[in-house]
ZADREN-795746 format. One record per atom (N, C-alpha, C): y, z, x. Coordinates in pm, whole numbers, plus 50000, padded with zeros to 5 digits. Atoms other than C-alpha are relative to their C-alpha. Layout:
N
YZX;...
! end
This chain:
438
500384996249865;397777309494646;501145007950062;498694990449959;400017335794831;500434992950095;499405006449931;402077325695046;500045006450118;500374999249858;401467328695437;501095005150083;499164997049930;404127347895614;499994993750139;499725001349904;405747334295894;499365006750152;500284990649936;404197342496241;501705006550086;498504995649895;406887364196504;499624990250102;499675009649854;408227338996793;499415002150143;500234999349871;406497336597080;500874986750107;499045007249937;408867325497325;499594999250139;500144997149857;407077326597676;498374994549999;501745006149982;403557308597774;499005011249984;500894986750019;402057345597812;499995002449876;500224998050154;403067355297478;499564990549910;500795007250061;401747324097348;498755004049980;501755001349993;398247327997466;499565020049927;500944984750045;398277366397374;500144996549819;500445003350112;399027355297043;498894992949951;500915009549969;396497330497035;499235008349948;501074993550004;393867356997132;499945004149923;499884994950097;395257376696865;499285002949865;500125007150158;395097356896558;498544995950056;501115002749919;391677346496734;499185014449898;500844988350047;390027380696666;500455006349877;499524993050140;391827389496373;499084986149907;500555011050093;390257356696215;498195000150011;501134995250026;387077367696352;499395009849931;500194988950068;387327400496209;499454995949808;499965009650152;387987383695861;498524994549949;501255009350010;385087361195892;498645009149983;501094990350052;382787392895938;500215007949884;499964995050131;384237410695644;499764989849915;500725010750107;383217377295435;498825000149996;501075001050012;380207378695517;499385016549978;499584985750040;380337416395455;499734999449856;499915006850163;381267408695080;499154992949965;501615008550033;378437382495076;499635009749946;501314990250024;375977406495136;500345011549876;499834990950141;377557430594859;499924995049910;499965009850158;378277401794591;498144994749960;501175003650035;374157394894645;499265012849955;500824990050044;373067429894599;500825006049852;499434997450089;375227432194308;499894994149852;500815014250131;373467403994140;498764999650048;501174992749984;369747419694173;499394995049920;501215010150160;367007396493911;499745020649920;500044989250114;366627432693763;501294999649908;499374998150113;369757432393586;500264981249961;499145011350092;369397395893445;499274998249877;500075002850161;369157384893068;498434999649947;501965001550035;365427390192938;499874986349919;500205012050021;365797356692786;499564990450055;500515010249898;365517337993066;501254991150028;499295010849925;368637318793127;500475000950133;499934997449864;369087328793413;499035001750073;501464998249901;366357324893684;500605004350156;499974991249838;365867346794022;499824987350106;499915007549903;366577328994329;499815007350172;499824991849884;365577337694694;501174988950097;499705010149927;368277322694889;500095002650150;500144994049855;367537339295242;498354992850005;501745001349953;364027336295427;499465010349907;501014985750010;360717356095351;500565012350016;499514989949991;361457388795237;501335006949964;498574995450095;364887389995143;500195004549870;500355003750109;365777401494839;500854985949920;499865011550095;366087376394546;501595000449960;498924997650108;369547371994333;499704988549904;499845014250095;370317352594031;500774990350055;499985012849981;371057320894034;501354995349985;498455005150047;374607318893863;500985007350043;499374991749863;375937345794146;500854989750014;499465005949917;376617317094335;501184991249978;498695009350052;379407295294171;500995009350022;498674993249961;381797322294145;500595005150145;499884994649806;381417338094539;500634986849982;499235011149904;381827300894641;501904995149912;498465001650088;384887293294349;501065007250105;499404994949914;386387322494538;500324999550156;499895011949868;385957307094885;500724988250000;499315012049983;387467277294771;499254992950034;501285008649959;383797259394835;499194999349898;500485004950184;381947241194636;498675009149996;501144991850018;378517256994512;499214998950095;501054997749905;376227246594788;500385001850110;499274994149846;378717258095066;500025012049970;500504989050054;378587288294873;498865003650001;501414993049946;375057292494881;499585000350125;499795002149868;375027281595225;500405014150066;499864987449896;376807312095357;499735009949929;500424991950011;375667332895098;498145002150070;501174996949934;372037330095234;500115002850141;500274998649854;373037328795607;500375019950030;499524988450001;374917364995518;498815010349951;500524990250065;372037378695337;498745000550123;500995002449879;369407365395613;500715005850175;498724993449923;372037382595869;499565011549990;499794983950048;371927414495684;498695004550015;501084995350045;368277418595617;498414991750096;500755003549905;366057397595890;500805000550089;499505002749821;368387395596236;500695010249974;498934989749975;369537431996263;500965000850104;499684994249877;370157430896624;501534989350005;499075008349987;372427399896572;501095005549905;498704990750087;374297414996269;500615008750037;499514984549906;375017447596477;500904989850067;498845003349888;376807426196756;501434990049848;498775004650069;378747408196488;501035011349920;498834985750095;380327440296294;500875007050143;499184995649869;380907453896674;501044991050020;498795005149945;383017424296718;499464993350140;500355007049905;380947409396980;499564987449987;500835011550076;379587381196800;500904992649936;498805005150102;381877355496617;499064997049938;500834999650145;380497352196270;499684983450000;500875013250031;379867312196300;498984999250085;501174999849938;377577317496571;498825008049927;500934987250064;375917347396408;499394989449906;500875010250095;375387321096124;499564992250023;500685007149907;374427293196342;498275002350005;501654992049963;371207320996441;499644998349873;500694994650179;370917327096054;499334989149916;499945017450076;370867287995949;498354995750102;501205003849880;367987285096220;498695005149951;501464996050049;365437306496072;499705006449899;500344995950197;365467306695707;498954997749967;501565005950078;362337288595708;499065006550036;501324992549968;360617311795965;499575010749931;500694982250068;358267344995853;500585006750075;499164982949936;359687380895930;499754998950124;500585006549830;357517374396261;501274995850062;499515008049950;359007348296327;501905004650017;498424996849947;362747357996270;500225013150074;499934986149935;362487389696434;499595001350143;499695006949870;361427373196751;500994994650040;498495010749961;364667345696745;500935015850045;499034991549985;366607379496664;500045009950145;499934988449900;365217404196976;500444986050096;499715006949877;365397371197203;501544995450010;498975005550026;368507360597097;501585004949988;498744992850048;371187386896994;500725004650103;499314989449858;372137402797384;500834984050025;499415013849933;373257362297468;500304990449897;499945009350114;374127347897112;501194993150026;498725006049996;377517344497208;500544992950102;499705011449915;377097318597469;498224991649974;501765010950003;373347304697357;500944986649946;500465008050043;373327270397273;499544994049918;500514997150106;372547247997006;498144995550034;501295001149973;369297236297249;499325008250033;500904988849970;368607262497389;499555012049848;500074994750132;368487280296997;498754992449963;501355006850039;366177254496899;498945000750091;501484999249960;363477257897175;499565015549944;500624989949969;363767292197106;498865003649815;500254999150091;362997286896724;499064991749973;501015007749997;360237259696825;498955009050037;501004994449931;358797285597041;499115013149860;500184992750075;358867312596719;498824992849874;501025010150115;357187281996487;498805001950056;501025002549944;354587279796719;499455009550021;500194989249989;354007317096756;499195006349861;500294997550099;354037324396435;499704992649861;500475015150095;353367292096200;500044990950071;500235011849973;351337269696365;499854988649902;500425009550096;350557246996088;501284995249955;499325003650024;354177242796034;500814991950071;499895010349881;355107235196368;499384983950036;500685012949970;352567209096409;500584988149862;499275010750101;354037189896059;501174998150064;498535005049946;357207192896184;499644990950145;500545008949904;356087178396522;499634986149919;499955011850079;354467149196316;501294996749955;498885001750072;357427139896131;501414999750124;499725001449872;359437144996447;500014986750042;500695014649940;357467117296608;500134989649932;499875014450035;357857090796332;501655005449958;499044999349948;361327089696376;500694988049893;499405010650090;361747056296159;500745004249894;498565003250101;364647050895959;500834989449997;498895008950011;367407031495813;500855005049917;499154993350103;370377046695696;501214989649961;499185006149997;373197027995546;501345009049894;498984985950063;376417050195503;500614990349906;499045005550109;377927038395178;501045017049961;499014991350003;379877072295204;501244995350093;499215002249912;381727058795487;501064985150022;499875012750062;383177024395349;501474995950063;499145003049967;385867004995547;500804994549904;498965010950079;389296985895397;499694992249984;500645016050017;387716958295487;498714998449922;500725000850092;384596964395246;499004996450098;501135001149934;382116969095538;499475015050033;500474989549963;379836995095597;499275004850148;501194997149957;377537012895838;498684998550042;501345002149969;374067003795936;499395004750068;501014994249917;371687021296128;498635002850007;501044996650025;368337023896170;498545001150138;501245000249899;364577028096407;499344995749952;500485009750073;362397003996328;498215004050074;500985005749935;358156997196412;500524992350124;499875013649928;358496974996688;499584984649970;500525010550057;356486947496521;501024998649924;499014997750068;359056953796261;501104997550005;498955004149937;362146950396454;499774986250043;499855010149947;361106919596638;499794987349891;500055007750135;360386903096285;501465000149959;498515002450013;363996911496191;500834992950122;499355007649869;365516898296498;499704983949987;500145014349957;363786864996491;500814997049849;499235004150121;364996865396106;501394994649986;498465003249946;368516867396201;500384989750117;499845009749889;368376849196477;500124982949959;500455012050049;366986819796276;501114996849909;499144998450097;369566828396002;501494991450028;498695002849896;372756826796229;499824987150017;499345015849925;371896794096381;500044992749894;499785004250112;371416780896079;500904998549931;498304999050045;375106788695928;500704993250085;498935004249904;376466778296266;499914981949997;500905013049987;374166744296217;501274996249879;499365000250144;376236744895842;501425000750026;498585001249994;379596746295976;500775008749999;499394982949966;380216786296004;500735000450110;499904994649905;382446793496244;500195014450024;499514984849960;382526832796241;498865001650122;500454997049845;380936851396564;498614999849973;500964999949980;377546852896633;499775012449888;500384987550007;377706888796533;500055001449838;500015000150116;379156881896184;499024987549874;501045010750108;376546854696104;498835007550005;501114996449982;373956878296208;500225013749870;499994986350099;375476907195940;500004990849880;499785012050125;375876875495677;498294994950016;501405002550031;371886866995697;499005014549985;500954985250071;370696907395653;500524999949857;499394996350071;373056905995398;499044987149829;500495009850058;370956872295235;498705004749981;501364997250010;367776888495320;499555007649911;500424989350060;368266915495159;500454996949827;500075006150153;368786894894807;499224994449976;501425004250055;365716877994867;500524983750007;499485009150032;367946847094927;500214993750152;499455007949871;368446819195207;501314993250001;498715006250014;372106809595214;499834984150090;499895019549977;370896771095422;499384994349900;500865008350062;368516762495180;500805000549878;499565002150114;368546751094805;500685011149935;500154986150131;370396775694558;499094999749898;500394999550105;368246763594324;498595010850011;500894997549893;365826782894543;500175018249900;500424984650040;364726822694310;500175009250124;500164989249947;365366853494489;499205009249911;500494989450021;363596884094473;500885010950004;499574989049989;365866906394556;500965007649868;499304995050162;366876935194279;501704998549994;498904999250017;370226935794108;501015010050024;499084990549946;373236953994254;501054996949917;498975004450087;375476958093995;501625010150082;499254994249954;379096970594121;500945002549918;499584997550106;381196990693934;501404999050082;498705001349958;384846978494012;501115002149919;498484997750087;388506986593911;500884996350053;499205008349963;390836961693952;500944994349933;499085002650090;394006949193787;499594984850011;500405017449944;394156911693656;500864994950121;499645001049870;397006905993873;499094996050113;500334995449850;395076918894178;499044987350064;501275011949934;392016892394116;500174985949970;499895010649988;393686863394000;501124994150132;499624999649864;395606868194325;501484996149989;498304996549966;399096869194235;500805005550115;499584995149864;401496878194477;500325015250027;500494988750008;401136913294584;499105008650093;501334993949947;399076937694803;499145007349875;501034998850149;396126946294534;499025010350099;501834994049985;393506973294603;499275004549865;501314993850146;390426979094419;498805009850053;500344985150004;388537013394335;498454987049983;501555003249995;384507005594419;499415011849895;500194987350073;383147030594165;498685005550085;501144995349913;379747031694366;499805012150118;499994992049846;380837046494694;501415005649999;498934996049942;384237059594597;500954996650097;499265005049888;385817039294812;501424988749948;499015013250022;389067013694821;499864987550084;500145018549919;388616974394944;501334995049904;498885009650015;391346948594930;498984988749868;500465012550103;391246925594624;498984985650073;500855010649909;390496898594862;498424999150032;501264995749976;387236913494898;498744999149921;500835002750137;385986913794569;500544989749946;500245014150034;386936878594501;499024988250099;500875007049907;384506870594807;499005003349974;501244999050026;381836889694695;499704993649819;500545008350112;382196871994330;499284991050029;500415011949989;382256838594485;499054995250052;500885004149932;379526838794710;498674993849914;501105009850095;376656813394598;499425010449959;501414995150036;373936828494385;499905015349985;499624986650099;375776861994293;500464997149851;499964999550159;375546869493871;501145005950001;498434992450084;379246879793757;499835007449938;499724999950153;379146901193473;501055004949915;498814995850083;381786905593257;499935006449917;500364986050092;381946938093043;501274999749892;498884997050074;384086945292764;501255007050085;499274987449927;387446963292923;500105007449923;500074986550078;387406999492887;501215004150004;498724997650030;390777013692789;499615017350050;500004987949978;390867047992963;500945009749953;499094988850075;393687061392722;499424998249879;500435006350094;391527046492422;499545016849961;500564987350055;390847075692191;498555001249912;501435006750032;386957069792115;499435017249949;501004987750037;384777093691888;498904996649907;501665004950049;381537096691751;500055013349860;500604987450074;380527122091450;498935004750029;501504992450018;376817131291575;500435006450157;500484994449884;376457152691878;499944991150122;500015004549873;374927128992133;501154991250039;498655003849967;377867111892335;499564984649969;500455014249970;377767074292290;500164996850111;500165002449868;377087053992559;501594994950028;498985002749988;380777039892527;501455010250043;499324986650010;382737071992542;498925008350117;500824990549907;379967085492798;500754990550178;499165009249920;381447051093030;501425006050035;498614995049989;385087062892993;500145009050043;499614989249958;384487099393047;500004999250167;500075005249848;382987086193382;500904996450099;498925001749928;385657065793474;501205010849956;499354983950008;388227097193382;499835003050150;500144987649897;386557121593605;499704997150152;500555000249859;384767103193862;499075010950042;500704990349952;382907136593945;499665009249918;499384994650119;382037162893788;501095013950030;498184993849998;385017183393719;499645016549996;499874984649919;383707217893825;501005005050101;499504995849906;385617237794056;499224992950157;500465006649869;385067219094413;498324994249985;501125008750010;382377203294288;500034981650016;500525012149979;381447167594425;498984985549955;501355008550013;378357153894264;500764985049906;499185007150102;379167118394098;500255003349882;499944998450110;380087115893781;499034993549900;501255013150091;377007087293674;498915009949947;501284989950069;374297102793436;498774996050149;501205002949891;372087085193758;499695007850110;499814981449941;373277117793957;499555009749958;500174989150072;372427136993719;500995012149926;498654997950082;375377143493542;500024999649848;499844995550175;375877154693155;501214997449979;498875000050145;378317147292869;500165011549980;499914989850037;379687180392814;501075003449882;499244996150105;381367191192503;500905013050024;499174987949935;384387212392641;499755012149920;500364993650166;384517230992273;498874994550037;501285004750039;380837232892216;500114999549874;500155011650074;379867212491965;499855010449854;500494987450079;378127244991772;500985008049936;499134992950067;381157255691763;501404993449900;499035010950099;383117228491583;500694990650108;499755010349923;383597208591886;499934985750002;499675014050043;384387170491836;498954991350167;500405005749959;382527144692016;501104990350024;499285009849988;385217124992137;500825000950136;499515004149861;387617112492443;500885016150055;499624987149980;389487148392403;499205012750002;500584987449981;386537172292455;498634994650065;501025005649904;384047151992681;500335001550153;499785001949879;383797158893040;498765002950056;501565000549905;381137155693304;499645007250081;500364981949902;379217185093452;498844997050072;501454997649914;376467182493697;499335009749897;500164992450079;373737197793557;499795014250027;499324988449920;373997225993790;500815010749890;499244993850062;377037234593649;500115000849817;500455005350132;376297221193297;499095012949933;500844992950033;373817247693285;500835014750027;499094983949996;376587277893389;500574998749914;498455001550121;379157266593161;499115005549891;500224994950130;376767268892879;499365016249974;500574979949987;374987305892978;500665010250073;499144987649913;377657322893165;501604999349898;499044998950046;380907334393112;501124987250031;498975007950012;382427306593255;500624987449871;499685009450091;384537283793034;501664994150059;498525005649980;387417259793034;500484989849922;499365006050066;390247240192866;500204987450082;499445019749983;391647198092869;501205005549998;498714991049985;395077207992975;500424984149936;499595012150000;395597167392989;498374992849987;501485012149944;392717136493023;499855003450166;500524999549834;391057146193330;500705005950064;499014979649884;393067180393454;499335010249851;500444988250088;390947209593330;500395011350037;499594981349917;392017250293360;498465005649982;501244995350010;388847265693465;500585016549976;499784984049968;388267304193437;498785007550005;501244997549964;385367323793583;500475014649936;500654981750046;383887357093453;500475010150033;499074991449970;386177377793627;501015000750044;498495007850023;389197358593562;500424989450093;499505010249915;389697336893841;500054986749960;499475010950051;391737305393745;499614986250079;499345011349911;391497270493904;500184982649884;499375017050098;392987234793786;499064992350112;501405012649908;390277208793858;500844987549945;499795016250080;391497167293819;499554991950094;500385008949894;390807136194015;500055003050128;499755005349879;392267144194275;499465013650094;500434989449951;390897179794354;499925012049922;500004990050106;390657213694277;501015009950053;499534997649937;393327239794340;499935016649944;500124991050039;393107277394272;501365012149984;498704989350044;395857294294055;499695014949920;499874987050031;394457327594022;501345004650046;498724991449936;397687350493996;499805012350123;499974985649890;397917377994275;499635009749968;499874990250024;398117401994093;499425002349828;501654999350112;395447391593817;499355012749956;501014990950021;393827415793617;498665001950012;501515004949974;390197421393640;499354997349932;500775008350084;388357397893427;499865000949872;500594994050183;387407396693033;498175002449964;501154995449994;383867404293165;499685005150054;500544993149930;381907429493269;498864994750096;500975006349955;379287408193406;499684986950016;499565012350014;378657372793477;498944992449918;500985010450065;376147362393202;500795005249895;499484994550147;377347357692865;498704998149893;501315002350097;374257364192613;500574996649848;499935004450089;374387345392320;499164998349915;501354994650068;372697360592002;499784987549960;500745009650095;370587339791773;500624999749898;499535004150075;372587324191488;499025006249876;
! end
């Protein structure tokens, strides 16, 4: 990454703020030449020039009318952003739906009247409407974009649904109206190994849970609980939802399915030696105190299970192709994700995540702990039909390199991009690599 020159000293409150403004519009400027480049990197990748084979499939990623691009465009733009693939497609569609439905709004943004997240804001708003439809948002919208609203935006893109797709409006309306939910953020996971809850309920519905808990709570408190009201009332959802009554018999069947949790913990940590101990949740990516997971062992009428331990320096290989399931475990714990450039998705095949044979396999690639890593299949599916490819520098630190050379080091802990400066331009002319028939 180059390195960021120093700004000059502003030494006076005025010259502060004029700097300010400065770097202000110079960063807006920027922001419209990105989206500038979008729009060139999509017409530059046109479904006419892709592979008559078919690995590559046409994608519209704008509204009605736009044109199409391929599909494997998009990794490299976003690589080069420093964003993962669907933040990459993200502003490549808002740039191309910019360029080619909201003229009037694109005009004020190249003038410099428009800051480019608003402009995209408008663009993110009516990907779903018809030409109609966006070409109304755009005449009503583009003279006052740069103080609209994000409500006043939406009536105006309710009013365009309704103009021009009624039948879509009215679903959305439905759907709207039932409003029910229950979300429970397991992205958001405290120290203390508590989460989130939220939800809108029936009303019949709600007042059935309420008396549940209600009944629950006094019940524990009847049993000799003293935690708060509040924590006997999160300790009987927490029973309900196993299908289990913590006053009554254990001998007493639940219904509720099995939650298996994938933990990483030293022995130390859980036979409670002396020590602060944390342990890796594999589920939610998260860290809880040992303490935590010796409470959720012990609690009545949770199944333990004890797994072989996996040795994550263990050098495990197979001779056939498919990965074993033992060596498919390990690569998991490794990567945690998969190990694309800013890519996020887990690493569990239940994501949808592949065994990937760094060396393909075809090509004398080994099935084993030194050439396994885990690719969404997203990316799973570029690696093997594009130019991209990459090396095991170490266990779990890969050197990526895209189609027209751009470098980055992917490992646990992120991804970081060591294209040189002054990089040549790529070992491809193009970003599909066709691969004859053997």
């Amino acid at each position: 990454m180059a390195e960021i020159p120093a700004p000059e000293q502003a030494d006076t409150p005025a010259a502060v703020l004029a700097a300010v403004r400065a770097e202000r519009e110079a960063a807006d400027r920027a922001e419209c030449r990105v989206l500038e480049l979008a729009q060139d990197w999509a017409a530059m990748h046109a479904p006419d020039g892709l592979d008559p084979l078919g690995m590559e499939r046409s994608t519209l990623v704008a509204g009605p009318g736009t044109p199409p691009v391929g599909e494997f465009c998009v990794a490299e733009l976003a690589s080069a952003l420093r964003i993962s693939t669907d933040a990459g497609r993200t502003l490549l569609a808002e740039a191309v739906e910019l360029a080619h439905r909201l003229p009037q709004t694109w005009r004020r943004v190249r003038a410099g009247e428009l800051p480019a997240w608003r402009a995209r804001r408008v663009a993110r708003s009516t990907l779903a409407l018809t030409r109609e439809g966006a070409a109304f948002v755009d005449r009503h919208v583009a003279s006052f974009a740069h103080k609209v609203g994000p409500a006043q935006l939406d009536r105006l893109v309710e009013e365009a649904l309704v103009r021009f797709e009624p039948d879509l409006a009215d679903a959305r309306r439905r759907a709207a109206a039932d409003g029910r939910h229950v979300t429970v953020h397991t992205d958001q996971v405290g120290y203390d190994g508590t989460v989130h809850v939220e939800g809108d309920l029936d009303l019949a519905d709600a007042l059935d849970l309420d008396a549940a808990l209600i009944t629950g709570a006094a019940r524990l408190a009847d049993l000799g609980c003293t935690d708060s009201l509040d924590v006997r009332r999160a300790h009987t959802l927490g029973e309900l939802a196993r299908g289990t009554d913590p006053t009554l018999d254990l001998d007493q069947p639940g219904h509720g399915r099995e939650v298996v949790l994938h933990v990483h913990i030293t022995p130390d940590a859980l036979n409670g030696h002396d020590g602060t101990h944390l342990a890796r949740v594999d589920n939610t990516r998260s860290f809880v105190d040992a303490d935590q997971v010796r409470t959720w062992c012990g609690t009545p009428g949770t199944t333990v299970t004890v797994r072989p331990v996996l040795d994550l320096d263990e050098h495990i290989s197979s001779t056939a192709y498919e990965t074993p399931d033992r060596l498919a475990e390990q690569a998991t714990h490794v990567d945690g994700t998969c190990v694309f450039p800013w890519c996020t998705r887990p690493a569990r095949s239940t994501h949808g995540t592949d065994c990937d044979h760094v060396v393909p396999h075809a090509e004398g690639g080994t099935t084993c702990s030194c050439n396994i890593a885990r690719l969404c299949r997203r990316h799973h599916r570029l690696k093997t039909h594009t130019a991209w490819h990459y090396d095991v520098l170490e266990r779990g630190s890969y050197l990526w390199t895209s189609p027209h050379g751009l470098g980055f080091l992917r490992d646990r802990t992120g991804t970081i991009d060591v294209t040189p400066p002054d990089r040549p331009s790529g070992r491809h002319a193009g970003h599909l690599l066709v691969v004859s028939d053997p």
